[in-house]
C-alpha positions, 0 to 999 in steps of 0.5 A: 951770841959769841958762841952762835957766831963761832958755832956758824963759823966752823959750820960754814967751811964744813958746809961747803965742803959737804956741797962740793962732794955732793955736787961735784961727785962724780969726774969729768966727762972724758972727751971720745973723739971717735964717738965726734968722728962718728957725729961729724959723719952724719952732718953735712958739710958746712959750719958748727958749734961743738955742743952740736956734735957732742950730744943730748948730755951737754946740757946736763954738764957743769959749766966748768966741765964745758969750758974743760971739754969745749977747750980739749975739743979746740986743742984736738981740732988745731993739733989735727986729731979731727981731720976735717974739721978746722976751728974758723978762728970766730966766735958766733952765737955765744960760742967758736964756730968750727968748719966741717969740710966733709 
């Protein structure tokens, strides 16, 4: 029995790392503002969620790398690299509501 206990207990530390590298193998995807630009162009003026305009891949994403590219979007909109685009300070609907001026 004391052998089965310390046999699992090197395995599972190895296990997990061995997740980690298949799940997590690939990088981050990077945030393309000019690709954001060119998707705000098409909308009309009005309020939006950011996975709106990110695209078809955002629910392919790891949530963590939703929370990284939802947070790189909101500092690129407050430091003006949007322009345009304001972040309304709100949240509805499970996520910050962001102005499109047009």
């Amino acid at each position: 029995m004391l052998a089965t206990l310390t046999l699992f207990s090197f395995a599972r530390p190895a296990a997990a790392a061995l997740h980690r590298q298949i799940c997590y193998a690939g990088a981050m995807p990077k945030l393309d503002l000019n690709t954001l630009i060119s998707a705000l162009q098409t909308r009309t003026p009005g309020p939006f969620h950011f996975p709106e305009i990110y695209g078809s891949g955002w629910d392919q994403l790891y949530i963590g790398d939703k929370v990284k590219l939802g947070h790189a979007f909101m500092d690129a909109v407050r430091a003006g690299e949007l322009p345009g685009v304001t972040d309304t300070g709100r949240k509805k609907d499970g996520g910050r509501l962001y102005h499109w001026a047009g």
